[in-house]
C-alpha positions as CSV (number, residue, x, y, z in Angstrom):
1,X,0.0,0.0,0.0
2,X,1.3,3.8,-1.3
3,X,0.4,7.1,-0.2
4,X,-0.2,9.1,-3.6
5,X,1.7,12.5,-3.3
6,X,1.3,15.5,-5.4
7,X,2.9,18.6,-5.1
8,X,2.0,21.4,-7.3
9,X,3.2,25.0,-7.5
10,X,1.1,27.7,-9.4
11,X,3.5,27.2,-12.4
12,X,3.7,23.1,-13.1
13,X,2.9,19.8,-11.5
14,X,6.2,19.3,-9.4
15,X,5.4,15.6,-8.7
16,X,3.0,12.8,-9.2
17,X,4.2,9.9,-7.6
18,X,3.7,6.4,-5.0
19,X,5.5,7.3,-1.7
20,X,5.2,5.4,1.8
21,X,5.1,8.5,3.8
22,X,5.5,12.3,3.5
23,X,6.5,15.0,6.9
24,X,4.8,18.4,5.6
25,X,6.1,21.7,7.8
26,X,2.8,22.7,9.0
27,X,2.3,26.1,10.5
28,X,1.1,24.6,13.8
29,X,4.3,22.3,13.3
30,X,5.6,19.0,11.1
31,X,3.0,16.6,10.6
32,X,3.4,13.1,8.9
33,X,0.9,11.6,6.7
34,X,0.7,7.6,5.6
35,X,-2.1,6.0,3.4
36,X,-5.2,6.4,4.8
37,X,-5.1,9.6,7.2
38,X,-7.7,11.2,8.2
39,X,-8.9,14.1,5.7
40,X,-7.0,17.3,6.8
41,X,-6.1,20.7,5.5
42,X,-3.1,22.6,6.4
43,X,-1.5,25.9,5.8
44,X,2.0,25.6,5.3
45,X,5.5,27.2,6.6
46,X,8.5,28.0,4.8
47,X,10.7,24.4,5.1
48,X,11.3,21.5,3.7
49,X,9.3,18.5,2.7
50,X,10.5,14.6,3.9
51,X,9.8,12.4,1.2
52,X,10.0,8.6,2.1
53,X,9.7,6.0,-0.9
54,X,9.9,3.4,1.8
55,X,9.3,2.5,5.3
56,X,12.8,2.9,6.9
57,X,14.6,4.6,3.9
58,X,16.2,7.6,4.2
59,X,14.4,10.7,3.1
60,X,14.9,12.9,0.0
61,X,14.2,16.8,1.7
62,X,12.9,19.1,-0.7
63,X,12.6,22.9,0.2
64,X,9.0,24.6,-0.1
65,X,7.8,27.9,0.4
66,X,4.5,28.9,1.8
67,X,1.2,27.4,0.6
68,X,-1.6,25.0,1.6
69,X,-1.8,21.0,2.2
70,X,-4.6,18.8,1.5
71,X,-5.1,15.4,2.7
72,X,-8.4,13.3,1.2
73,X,-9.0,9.6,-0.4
74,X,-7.1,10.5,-3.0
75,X,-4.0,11.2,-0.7
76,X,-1.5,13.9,0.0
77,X,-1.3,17.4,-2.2
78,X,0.8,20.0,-1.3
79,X,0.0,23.6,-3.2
80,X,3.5,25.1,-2.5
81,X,3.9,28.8,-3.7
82,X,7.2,27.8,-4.8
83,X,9.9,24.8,-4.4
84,X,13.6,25.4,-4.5
């Protein structure tokens, strides 16, 4: 079982992809989500995203600045205004 992960910036479709688990910088702090959490919304800090492709692995970091997360059935998008 994958979490699908999206993360989009006003100018493209960053990534589309299967990951096991993704740590968002939350502006009431980090949060993690797997596949099937809860449906939540979230504004978003200036950070960095932890992308896990597996349970265990190490994580790929990439910066984002500002924006909005949305957890549903469909899994995880993050609207970033911009990535690094």
């Amino acid at each position: 079982m994958a979490l699908h992960f999206e993360l989009v910036t006003p100018e493209r479709l960053v990534r589309s992809e299967e990951v096991y688990m993704v740590v968002v910088p939350g502006t009431e702090g980090d949060f993690g989500v797997l596949e099937g959490h809860a449906p939540f919304m979230s504004t978003i800090r200036d950070g960095s995203l932890s992308i896990y492709r597996a349970q265990g692995a190490t994580p790929e970091t990439l910066p984002i600045t500002g924006g909005f997360a949305e957890v549903n059935a469909k899994g995880l998008t993050v609207l970033a205004e911009q990535t690094a």
